[in-house]
RODO-2510 file (C-alpha; in nm, 4 decimals, decimal comma):
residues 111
     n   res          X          Y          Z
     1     x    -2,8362     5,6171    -2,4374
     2     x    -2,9045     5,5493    -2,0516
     3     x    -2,6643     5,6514    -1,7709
     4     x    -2,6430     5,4077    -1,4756
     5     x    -2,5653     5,5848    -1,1097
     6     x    -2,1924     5,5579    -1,1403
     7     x    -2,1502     5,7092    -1,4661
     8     x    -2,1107     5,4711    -1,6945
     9     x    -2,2968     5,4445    -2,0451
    10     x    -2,5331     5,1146    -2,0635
    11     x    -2,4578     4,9727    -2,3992
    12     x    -2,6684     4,6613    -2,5420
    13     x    -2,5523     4,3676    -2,5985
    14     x    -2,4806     4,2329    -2,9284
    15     x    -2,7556     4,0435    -3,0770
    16     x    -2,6943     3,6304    -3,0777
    17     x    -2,5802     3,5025    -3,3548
    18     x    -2,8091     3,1767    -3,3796
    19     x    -2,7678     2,8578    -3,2078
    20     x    -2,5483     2,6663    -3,4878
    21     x    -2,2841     2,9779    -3,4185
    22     x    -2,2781     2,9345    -3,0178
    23     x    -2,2157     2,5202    -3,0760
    24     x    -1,9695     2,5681    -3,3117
    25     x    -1,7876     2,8221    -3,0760
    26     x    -1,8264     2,5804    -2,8226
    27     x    -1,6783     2,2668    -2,9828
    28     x    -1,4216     2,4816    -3,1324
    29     x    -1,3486     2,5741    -2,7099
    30     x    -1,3493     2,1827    -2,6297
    31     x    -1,1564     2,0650    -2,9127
    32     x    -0,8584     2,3488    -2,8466
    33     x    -0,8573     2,2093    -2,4464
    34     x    -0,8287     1,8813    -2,5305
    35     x    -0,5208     1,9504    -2,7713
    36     x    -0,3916     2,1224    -2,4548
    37     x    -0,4675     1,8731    -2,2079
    38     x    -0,3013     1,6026    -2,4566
    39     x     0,0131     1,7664    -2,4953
    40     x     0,2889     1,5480    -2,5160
    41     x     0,0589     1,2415    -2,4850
    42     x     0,1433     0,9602    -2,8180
    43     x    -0,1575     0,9639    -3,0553
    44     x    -0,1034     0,6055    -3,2132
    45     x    -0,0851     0,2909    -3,0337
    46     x     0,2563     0,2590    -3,1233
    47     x     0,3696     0,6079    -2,9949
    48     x     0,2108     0,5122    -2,6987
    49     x     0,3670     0,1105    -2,6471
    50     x     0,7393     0,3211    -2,7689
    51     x     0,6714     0,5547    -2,4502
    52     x     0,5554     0,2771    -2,2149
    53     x     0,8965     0,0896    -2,3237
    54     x     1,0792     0,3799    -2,2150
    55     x     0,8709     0,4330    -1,9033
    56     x     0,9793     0,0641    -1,8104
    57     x     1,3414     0,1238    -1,9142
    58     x     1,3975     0,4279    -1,7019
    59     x     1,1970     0,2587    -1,3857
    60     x     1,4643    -0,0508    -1,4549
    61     x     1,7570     0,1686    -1,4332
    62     x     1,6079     0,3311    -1,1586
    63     x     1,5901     0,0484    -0,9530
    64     x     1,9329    -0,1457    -1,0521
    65     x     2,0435     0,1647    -0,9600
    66     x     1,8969     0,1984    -0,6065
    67     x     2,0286    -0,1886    -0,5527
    68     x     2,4075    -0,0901    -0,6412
    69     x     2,3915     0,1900    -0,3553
    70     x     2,2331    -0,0118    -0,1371
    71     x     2,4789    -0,2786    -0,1586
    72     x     2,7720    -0,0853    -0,1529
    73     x     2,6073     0,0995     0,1526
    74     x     2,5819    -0,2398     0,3316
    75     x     2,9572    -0,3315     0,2537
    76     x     3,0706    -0,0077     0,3739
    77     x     2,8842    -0,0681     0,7420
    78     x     3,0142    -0,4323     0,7068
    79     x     3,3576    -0,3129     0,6424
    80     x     3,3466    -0,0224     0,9379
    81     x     3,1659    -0,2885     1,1628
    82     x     3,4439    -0,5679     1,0854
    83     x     3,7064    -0,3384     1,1336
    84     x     3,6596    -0,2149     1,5070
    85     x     3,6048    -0,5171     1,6302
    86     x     3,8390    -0,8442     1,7194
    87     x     3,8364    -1,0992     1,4461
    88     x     3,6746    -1,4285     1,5310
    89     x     3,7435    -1,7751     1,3713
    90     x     3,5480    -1,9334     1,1661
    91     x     3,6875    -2,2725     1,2495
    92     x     3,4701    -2,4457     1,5018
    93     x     3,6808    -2,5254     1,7925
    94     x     3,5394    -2,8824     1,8732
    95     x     3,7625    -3,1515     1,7054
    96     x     3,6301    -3,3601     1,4707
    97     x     3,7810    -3,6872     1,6255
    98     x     3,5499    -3,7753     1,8939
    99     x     3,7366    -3,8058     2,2511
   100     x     3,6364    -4,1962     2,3785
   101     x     3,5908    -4,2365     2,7537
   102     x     3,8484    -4,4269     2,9781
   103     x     3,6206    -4,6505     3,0869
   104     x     3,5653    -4,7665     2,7033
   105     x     3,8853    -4,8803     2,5028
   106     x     3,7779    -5,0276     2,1425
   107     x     4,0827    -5,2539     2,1214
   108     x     3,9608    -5,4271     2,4800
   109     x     3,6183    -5,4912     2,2987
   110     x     3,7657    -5,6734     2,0322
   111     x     3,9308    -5,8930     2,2958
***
């Protein structure tokens, strides 16, 4: 056998099996990465509508969720805000009998 400068023995390589032998090992490769890659992904197209339902259930939640705090946020500022300040009617002060003019008595028009 053949020594290379650092010491090391040179060994051949192993002879190729064939063509057929390096595509199978190769689809074997793809088809294990794709079982990977799939995981936890629903095979059937009713696996996959059941997850979507969830997805949509969870995202609903969510967001009723979010609308709750943000209400109860709001009435807390309203609340805080209302509170500090004076109170102010929510009567408007203008009568709702019109005031008529001295200078114009109905019962004189009737006259």
């Amino acid at each position: 056998m053949d020594v290379d400068p650092l010491g090391a023995e040179i060994m051949p390589m192993p002879s190729t099996q064939g063509i057929q032998a390096l595509r199978d090992k190769l689809h074997a490769k793809m088809d294990q990465l794709r079982r990977n890659r799939m995981g936890n992904q629903p095979e059937t197209k009713d696996e996959l509508l059941e997850e979507r339902r969830k997805q949509r259930g969870l995202m609903r939640d969510r967001r009723r969720k979010e609308t709750k705090e943000k209400i109860r946020l709001e009435k807390e500022a309203k609340e805080k805000k209302g509170g500090k300040g004076d109170k102010k009617d929510s009567q408007p002060k203008v009568s709702s009998v019109p005031k008529v003019s001295k200078c114009f008595q109905p019962s004189e028009a009737n006259t």
